[in-house]
Every structure is written in structure tokens, then in C-alpha cells.
matplotlib code that plots the C-alpha trace (Angstrom):
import matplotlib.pyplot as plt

x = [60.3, 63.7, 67.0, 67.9, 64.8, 65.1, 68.7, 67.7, 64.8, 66.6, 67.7, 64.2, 63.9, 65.6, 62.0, 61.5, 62.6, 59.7, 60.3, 64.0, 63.3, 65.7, 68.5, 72.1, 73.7, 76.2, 79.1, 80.2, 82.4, 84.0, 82.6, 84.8, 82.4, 83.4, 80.6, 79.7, 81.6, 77.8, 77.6, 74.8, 74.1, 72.2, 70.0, 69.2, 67.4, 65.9, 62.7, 61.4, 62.6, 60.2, 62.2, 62.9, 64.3, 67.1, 68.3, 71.6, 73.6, 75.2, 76.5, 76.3, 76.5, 76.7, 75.0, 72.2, 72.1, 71.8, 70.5, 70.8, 67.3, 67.8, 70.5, 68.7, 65.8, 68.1, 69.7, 66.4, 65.3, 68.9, 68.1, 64.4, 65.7, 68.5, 66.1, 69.0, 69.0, 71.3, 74.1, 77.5, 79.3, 77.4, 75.9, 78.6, 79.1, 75.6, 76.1, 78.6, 76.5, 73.9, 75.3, 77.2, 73.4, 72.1, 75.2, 74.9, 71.2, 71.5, 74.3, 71.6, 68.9, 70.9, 71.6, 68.1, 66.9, 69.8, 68.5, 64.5, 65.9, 67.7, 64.7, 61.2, 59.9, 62.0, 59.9, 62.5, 60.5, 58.4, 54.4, 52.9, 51.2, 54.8, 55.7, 52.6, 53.8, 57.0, 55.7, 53.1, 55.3, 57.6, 54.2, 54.0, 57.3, 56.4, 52.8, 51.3, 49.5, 50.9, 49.0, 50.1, 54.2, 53.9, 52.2, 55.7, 58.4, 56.4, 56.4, 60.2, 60.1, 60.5, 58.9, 56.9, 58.3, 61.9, 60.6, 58.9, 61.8, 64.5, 62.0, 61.7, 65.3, 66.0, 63.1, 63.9, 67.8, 66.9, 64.3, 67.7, 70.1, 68.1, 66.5, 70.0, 72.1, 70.6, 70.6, 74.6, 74.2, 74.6, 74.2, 74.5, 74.6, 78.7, 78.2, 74.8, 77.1, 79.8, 77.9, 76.0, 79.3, 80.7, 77.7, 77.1, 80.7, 80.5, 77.3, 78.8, 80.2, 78.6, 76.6, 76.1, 73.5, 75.4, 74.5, 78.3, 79.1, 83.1, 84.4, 87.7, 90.1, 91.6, 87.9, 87.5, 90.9, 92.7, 91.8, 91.5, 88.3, 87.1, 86.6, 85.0, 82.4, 82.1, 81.0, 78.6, 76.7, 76.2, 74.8, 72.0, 71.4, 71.0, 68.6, 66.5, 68.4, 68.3, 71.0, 70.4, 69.7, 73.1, 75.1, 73.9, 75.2, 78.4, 79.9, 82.7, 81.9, 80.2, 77.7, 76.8, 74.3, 72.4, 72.1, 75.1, 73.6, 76.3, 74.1, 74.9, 78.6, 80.1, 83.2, 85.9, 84.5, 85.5, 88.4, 89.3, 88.3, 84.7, 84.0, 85.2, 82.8, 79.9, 80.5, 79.9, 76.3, 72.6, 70.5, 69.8, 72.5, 74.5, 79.0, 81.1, 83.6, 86.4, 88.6, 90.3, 93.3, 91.1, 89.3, 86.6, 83.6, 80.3, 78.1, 74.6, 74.1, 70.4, 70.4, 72.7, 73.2, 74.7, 76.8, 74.7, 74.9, 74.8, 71.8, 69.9, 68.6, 65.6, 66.1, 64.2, 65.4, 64.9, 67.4, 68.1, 71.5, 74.2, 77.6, 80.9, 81.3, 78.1, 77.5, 76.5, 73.1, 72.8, 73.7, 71.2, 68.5, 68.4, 68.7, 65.3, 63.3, 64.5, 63.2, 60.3, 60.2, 60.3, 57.9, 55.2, 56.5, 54.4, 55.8, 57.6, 55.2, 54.3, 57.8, 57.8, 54.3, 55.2, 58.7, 56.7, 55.1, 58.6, 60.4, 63.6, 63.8, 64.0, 63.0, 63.2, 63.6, 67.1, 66.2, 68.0, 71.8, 73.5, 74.5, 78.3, 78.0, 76.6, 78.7, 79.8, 77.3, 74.1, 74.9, 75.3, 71.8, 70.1, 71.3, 69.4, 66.2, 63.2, 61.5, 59.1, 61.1, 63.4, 66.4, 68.6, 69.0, 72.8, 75.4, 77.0, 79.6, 76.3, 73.9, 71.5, 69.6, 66.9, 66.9, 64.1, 64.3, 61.8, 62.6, 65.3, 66.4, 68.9, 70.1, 70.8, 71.9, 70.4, 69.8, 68.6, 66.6, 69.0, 66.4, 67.4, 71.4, 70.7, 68.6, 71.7, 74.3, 72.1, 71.4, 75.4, 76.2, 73.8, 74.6, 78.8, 77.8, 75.6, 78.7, 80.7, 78.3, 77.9, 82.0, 82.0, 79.8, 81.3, 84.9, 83.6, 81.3, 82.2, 81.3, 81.4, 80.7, 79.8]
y = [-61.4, -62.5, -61.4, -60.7, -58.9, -56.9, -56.2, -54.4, -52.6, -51.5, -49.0, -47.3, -46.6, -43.5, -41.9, -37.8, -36.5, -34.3, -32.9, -31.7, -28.6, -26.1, -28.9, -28.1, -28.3, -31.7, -31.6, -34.7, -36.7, -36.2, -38.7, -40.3, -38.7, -35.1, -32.3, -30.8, -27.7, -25.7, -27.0, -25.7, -23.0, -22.8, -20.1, -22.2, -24.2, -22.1, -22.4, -25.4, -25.4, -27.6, -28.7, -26.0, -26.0, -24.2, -26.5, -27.9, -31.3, -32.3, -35.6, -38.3, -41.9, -44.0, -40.7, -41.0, -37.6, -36.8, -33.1, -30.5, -30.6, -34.3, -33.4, -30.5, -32.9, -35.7, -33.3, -31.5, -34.9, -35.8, -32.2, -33.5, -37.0, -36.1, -32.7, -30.2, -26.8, -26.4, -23.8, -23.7, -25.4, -28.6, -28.4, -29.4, -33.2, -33.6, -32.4, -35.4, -38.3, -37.2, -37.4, -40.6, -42.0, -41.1, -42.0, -45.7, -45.9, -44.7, -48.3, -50.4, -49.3, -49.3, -52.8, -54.0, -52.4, -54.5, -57.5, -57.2, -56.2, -59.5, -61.6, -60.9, -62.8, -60.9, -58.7, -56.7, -53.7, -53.5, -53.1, -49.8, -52.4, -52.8, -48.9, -48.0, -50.7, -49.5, -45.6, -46.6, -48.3, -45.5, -42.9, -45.2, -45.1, -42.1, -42.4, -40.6, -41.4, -41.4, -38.1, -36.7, -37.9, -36.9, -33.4, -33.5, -33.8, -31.5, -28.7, -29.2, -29.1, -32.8, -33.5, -37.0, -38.9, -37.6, -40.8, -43.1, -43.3, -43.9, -46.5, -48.1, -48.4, -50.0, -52.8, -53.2, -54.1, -55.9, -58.2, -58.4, -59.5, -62.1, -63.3, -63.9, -64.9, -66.4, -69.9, -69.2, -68.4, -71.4, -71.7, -75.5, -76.7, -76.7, -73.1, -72.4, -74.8, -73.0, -69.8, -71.3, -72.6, -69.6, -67.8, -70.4, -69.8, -66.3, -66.2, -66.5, -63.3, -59.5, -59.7, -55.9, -54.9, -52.2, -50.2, -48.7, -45.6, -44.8, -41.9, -42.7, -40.1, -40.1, -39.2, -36.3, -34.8, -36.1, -37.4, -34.3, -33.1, -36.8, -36.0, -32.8, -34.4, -37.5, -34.9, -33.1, -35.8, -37.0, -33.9, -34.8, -38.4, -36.8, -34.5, -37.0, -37.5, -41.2, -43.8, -45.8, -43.0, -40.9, -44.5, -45.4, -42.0, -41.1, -44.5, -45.9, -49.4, -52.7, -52.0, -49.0, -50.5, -52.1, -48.5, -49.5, -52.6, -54.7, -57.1, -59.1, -59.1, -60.7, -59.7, -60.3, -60.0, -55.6, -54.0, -53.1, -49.5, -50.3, -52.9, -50.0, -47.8, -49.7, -51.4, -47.8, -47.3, -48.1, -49.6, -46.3, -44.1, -42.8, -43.1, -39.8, -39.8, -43.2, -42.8, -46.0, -46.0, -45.6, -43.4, -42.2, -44.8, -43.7, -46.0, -46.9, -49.5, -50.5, -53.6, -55.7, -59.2, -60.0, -63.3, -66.4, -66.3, -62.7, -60.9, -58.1, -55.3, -52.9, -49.8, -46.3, -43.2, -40.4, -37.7, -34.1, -32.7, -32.1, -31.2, -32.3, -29.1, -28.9, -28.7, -31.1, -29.4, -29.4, -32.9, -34.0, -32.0, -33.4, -37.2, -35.8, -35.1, -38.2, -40.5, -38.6, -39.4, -43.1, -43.6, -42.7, -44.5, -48.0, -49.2, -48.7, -47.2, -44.5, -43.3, -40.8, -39.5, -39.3, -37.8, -34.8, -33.8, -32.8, -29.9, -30.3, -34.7, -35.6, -39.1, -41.1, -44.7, -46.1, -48.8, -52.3, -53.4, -56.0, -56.0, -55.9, -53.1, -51.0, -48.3, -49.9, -47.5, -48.5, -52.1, -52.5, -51.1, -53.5, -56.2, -56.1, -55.0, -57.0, -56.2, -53.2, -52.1, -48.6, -48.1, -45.1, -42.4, -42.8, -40.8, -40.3, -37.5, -36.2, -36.1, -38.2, -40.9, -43.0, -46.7, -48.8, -51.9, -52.8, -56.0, -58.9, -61.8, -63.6, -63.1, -65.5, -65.4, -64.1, -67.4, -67.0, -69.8, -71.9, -70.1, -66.8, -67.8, -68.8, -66.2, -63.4, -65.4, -65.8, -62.3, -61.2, -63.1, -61.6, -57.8, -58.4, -60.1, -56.7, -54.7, -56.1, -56.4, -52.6, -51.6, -53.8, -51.4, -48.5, -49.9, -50.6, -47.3, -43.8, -41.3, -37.9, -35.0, -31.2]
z = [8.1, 7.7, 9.0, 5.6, 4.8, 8.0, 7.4, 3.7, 4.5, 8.0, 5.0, 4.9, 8.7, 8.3, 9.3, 10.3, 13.6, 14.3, 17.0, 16.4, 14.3, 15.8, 17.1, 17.1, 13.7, 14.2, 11.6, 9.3, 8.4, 4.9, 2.0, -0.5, -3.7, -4.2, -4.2, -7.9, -8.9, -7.8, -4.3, -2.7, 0.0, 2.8, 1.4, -2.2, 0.8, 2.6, 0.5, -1.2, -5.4, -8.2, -10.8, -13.6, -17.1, -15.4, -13.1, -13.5, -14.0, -10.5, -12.0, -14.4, -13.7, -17.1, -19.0, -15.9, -15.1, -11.5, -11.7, -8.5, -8.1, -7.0, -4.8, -3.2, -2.8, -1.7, 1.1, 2.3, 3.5, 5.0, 7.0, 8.3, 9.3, 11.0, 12.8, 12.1, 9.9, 7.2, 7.8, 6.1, 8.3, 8.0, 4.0, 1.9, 4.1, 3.8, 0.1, -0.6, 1.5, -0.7, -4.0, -3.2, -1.8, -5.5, -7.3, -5.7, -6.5, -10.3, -10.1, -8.6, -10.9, -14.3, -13.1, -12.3, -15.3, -17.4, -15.8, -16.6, -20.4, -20.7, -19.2, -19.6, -17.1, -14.1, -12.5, -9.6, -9.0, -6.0, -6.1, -5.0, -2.0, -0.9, -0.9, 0.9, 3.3, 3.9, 3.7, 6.7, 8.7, 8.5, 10.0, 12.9, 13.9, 15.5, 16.0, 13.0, 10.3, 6.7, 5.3, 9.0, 7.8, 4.6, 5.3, 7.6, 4.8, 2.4, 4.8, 5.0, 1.4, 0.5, -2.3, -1.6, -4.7, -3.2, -0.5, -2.7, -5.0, -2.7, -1.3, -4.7, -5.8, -2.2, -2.3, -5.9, -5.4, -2.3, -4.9, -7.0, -4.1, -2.7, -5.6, -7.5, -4.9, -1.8, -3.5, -2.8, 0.2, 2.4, 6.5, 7.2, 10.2, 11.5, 11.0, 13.3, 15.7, 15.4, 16.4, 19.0, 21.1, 20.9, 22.3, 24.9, 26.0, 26.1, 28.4, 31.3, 30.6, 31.0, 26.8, 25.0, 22.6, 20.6, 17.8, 16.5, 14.5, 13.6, 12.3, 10.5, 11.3, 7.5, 6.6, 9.1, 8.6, 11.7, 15.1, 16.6, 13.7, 14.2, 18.1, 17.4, 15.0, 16.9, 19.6, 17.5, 15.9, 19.8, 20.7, 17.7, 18.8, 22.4, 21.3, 19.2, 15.8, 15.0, 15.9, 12.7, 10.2, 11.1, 11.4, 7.6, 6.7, 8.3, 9.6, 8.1, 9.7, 7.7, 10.1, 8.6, 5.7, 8.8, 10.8, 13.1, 14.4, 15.6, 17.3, 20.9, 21.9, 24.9, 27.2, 25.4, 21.7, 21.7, 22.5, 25.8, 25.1, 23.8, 26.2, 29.3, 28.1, 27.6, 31.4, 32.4, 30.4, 31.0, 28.4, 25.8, 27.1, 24.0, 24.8, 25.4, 22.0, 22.1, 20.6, 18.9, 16.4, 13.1, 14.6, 16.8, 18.0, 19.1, 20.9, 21.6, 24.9, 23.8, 26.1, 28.5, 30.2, 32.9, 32.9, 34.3, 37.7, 38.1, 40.0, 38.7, 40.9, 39.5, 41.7, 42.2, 44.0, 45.8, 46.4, 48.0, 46.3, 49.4, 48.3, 49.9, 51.6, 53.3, 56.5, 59.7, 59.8, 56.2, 55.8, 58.8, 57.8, 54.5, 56.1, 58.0, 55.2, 53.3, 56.9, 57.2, 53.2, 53.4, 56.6, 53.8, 51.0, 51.2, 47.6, 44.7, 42.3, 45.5, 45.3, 42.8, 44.0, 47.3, 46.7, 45.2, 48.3, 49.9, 48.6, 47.4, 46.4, 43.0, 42.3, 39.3, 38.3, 38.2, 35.5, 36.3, 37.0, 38.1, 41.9, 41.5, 39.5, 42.2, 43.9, 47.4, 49.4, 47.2, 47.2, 51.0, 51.8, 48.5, 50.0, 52.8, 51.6, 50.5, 46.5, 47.9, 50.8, 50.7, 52.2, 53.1, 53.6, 51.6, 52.2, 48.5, 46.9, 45.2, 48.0, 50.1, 48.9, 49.8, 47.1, 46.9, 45.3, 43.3, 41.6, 41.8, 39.2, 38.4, 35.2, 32.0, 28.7, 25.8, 23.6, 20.3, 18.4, 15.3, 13.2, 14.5, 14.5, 10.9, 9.4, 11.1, 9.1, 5.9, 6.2, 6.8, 3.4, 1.7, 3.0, 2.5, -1.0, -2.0, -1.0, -3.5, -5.9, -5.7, -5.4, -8.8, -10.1, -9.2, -10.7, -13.9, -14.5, -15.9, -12.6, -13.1, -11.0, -12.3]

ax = plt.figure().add_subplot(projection="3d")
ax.plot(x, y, z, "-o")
ax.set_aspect("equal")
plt.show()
């Protein structure tokens, strides 16, 4: 599949979080489309709603009526994606990144339906092979088959059409963008070059794989409400909420439409901000709040290089918690245990098991890191030890340590293929081009909102 491809239906992976029923409520980020005059409450969702005679108009989009049945449906499955319950404090942002969601696809769909009108022989809208597709792959995202994920959103009260139709606008506007304009769309060679050179050059240097979300401060109501939502949609992704859905939602980044992606960088491609706080992270660690001077980034480290050159340590541990005001005995009685510890240890994979026979150690695996990156106390005992070996006990602020080393390298750059560099810059045109397309849209239709 292309990069292109990949980089549209990336706008489908919004899948359930089913685990994350009774998360933390995380506040938004204001939206530029105002909520209908009836905005919704938490108790009109409290129970799932069929449509009904009665239900009301929450906008029109060229005389496309959006009704607040659509919206409730639209927002119930915002609630199950992101795992959060709906209170007052954080219905009426999801409210607005609802309506603006359906306002958008109403645009695309007039438009595709324009099209097919003027030509015959177009044919945009996806087969029910290709939403079963997408519907499947969504189930095993998180290991479940597809009556299993829908059984999920119905419980929740999302109505299964609620999914396909969202589903269907997106493959059929992604049908129109790439069948219309990626004949424009031209990578030649200087470019791929171009993009090649300057990720050789930067490969000598620490590389980042960063998903991004920003919350513009003029959005939020000022840096200080930007920090506090920044912080609350963290505590979601900590607790499960997914990176990509809440970035397509509430970031005010081009990154957004491809759920915050923003690919390999180098040292020296981010601010000095950014790149601090991603020098401090392991691969899947979620960033404290940066703030920046549009606003307030969150980050996602989901991989890292070190420059060529570099080595790469993978490391395990066993601890004892001893605090800096403990005492002499304290402090040698928990060395001890750690040496009795690591007589018994005869590998890395015995660690953990091992560990668990002494009360009092917690072990765990320390994933991989470059050397250099170690603090000075960790990096003088690796450096002597063999892959299998354990060193220690270490003396730290936090307690004492035992490190085993369990694997060495010597690290290189991540080089994609021309094919890759070229399907990323095909697919970049192609997403900035469907941007524009769609803001023309907007411009020259009559919104309204009830």
C-alpha cells in the first residue's frame, strides 16, 4: 500500500479503546465550528437515542441537513475511541470536533456526488469488500473479531452505520483525491535526491520517530488553559486513549490529518525545546506539556537512532529503593541482598525470575539506549561487563541497583528505500493538496449552525 494510501486511511484507525471505560475525563481544545444553539448534555447520552420524528436540525451544509441525532451519534463514538465518559466539562469540545468532522464530510460528499453526476463513468464510492476491509482491520487492532468490535460500539450506543458511513465518505474522497490529482503530483528524481542528502547528512546525528499534537493557545483560551488541556489529554494517552485518534481531533498541526505522525527527524530539524525533551524519553514514553510560543506540544518518542558511530546498550535491572537519608546499615544491607542476588543470576532472561525470590527488588527491563546517554554511575559498570554479565550493586539517588547488560550494537541510520522517500513526498502533495481542496469548499459554501 502506498504512502499516500496509508496516509488517507490513517484517518480510519481511530479504532475503540476497550479497556478505558471509566478513564479520566481529558478536556479539549476549542474548535473553530460553533456548537448548535441545542448543544447537548451529558444526560441526552447517557442512554443510546434511534432517530425520531422529533429530532432536531444541528446544521445545514448547502441545505444537507446535519440533524442532532448525527451529532449525538457522531460524539458517542468520539467518547468510545477516545475511552472517556461524557461530563460537562468535556461535552461541548467534543460537541464542536464533531460537528466540524460532519460538516467536512457533508463538503466531500456533495462534491463526489457532483462529480459522478457530471460523468457516468466515475465510479468514487467504495465497494462494501473495501469497508469490511477497513472494518476488520480496525477488530484486529486490538485483537478481536469484527462482530466482537462491533458488539463493542453498540453497547456504547454507536449505532454500526454511525462507522460504516464515516468509513465510506473517507475511502470515497480519498478515490476522488488520488484519482484526480495524483497525475499532478510529481516526485522526480532532484527531489528524492534532495531528500536523501539531507537525511544522509543528518544521520550522524541522534534521529526521532515522533508522533506531534499542538494545542494552539488562541484555540484553548491562553497558554495557561492550553497547559491544563495539554495535561489532561496526556493523562488519556497514558491511560490508553490513542495517539493518533486524539491528534486527528484536537491538533492544530498539518500533521493532524495523518494522526500526528511527523515521521523521522534528526538533531537539528526541531526546536531546541522539542528536541530537549525528546533526548530525555524512551521509545513509547508520552512528553510532560512544552510549551512553545503557539502553544503547547505533546509528544510521542515511538522510536530513536543514535548517530552512526554511536553504541547501543540493551539493559535490565534490579533494584531495592534506599533513600538519601538512609542509613550505613540500610544502605549495606540492601547491597547484600542485591550480591547474594546476582551470584544466582546466570543470564538475562533469569533476571526478573530470580529477582522475585528476594523480597523487596523490583526488576524490569530498561529497553535500549545509547551509552553516552547513560547516567555516569550506570555507564561506568556497562562498560566493563560482557552481553549476559550483571554488574553492581550501584549506588544511585534512588537506590541500589544491580544492571545487566543484555545486548550491544552499534547503531546506524535509519535509511529508507527511494521508493519509500518517494511514496512520503507523493503522499505529502497529495494530503496538503486535499487540504486546500477542502478549505475551497468551505469558502464557497453556505454553513449554518442551529
Amino acid at each position: 500500500m502506498s504512502a499516500a494510501r496509508t496516509l488517507v486511511l490513517g484517518l480510519l484507525s481511530a479504532a475503540v479503546c476497550f479497556g478505558a471505560a471509566h478513564a479520566q475525563t481529558a478536556a479539549a481544545p476549542a474548535a473553530e465550528t460553533p456548537p448548535p444553539a441545542a448543544a447537548l448534555t451529558a444526560a441526552d447520552l447517557a442512554q443510546p437515542k434511534r432517530p425520531a420524528m422529533s429530532e432536531g436540525v444541528a446544521a445545514t451544509v448547502n441545505d444537507d441537513i446535519i440533524s442532532t441525532y448525527d451529532l449525538r451519534q457522531r460524539v458517542l463514538l468520539m467518547l468510545v475511541t477516545y475511552g472517556v465518559q461524557a461530563t460537562e466539562a468535556n461535552l461541548r469540545a467534543l460537541e464542536r470536533e464533531a460537528l466540524k468532522a460532519l460538516v467536512d464530510e457533508r463538503l466531500e460528499m456533495q462534491e463526489i456526488k457532483t462529480i459522478e453526476a457530471k460523468n457516468k463513468d466515475v465510479h468514487l464510492e467504495p465497494t462494501t469488500e473495501e469497508l469490511n476491509e477497513q472494518i476488520d482491520a480496525m477488530a484486529r487492532q486490538y485483537s478481536v473479531k469484527r462482530p466482537q468490535f462491533i458488539t463493542t460500539l453498540k453497547t456504547a450506543g454507536v449505532e454500526e452505520k454511525t462507522l460504516t458511513d464515516q468509513i465510506f465518505i473517507t475511502l470515497a474522497w480519498h478515490n476522488y483525491i488520488g484519482g484526480r490529482f495524483r497525475g499532478s503530483v510529481h516526485v522526480g528524481d532532484a527531489m528524492v535526491n534532495q531528500e536523501e542528502a539531507r537525511m544522509n547528512a543528518a544521520a550522524a546525528k541522534p534521529q526521532y520517530q515522533v508522533s506531534e499534537i499542538l494545542i494552539e493557545n488562541a484555540k484553548a483560551g491562553g497558554p495557561e488553559q492550553a497547559i491544563e488541556g495539554a495535561k489532561q489529554l496526556i493523562a488519556q494517552l497514558k491511560q490508553g486513549a490513542p495517539f493518533a485518534a486524539v491528534a486527528r481531533q484536537f491538533s492544530a498541526l498539518p500533521t493532524a490529518a495523518n494522526g500526528g505522525d511527523a515521521g523521522w527527524l534528526g538533531s537539528g530539524e526541531l526546536q531546541p525545546p522539542l528536541e530537549a525533551a525528546l533526548a530525555q524519553m524512551r521509545p513509547g514514553q508520552i512528553s510532560d506539556p512544552v510549551p512553545m510560543g503557539d502553544g503547547v506540544y505533546i509528544l510521542q518518542l515511538r522510536d530513536k537512532h543514535a548517530g552512526v558511530g554511536a553504541t547501543m546498550v540493551t539493559l535490565k535491572q534490579a533494584a531495592i529503593p534506599v533513600s538519601n537519608q538512609a542509613t550505613p546499615e540500610q544502605v549495606e544491607a540492601a547491597s547484600a541482598k542485591l550480591a547474594a542476588l546476582k551470584a544466582e543470576v546466570k543470564s538475562c532472561e533469569d533476571l526478573e525470575g530470580d529477582a522475585a525470590k528476594f523480597d523487596g527488588v523490583v526488576a524490569g527491563d530498561l529497553g535500549e539506549t545509547e551509552v553516552n546517554d547513560l547516567a555516569p554511575e550506570f555507564k561506568q559498570v556497562v562498560d566493563g561487563l560482557k552481553i549476559g554479565q550483571v554488574g553492581g550493586p550501584v549506588r544511585t539517588r534512588a537506590g541500589m541497583h544491580l544492571v545487566a547488560l543484555c545486548g550491544r550494537r552499534a547503531s546506524g541510520p535509519h535509511a529508507p528505500s527511494r521508493d519509500e522517500i518517494t511514496d512520503r513526498l507523493e503522499g505529502e502533495q497529495l494530503a496538503m493538496i486535499a487540504r486546500r481542496y477542502l478549505r475551497d469548499l468551505h469558502n464557497s459554501a453556505t454553513i449554518e449552525s442551529r
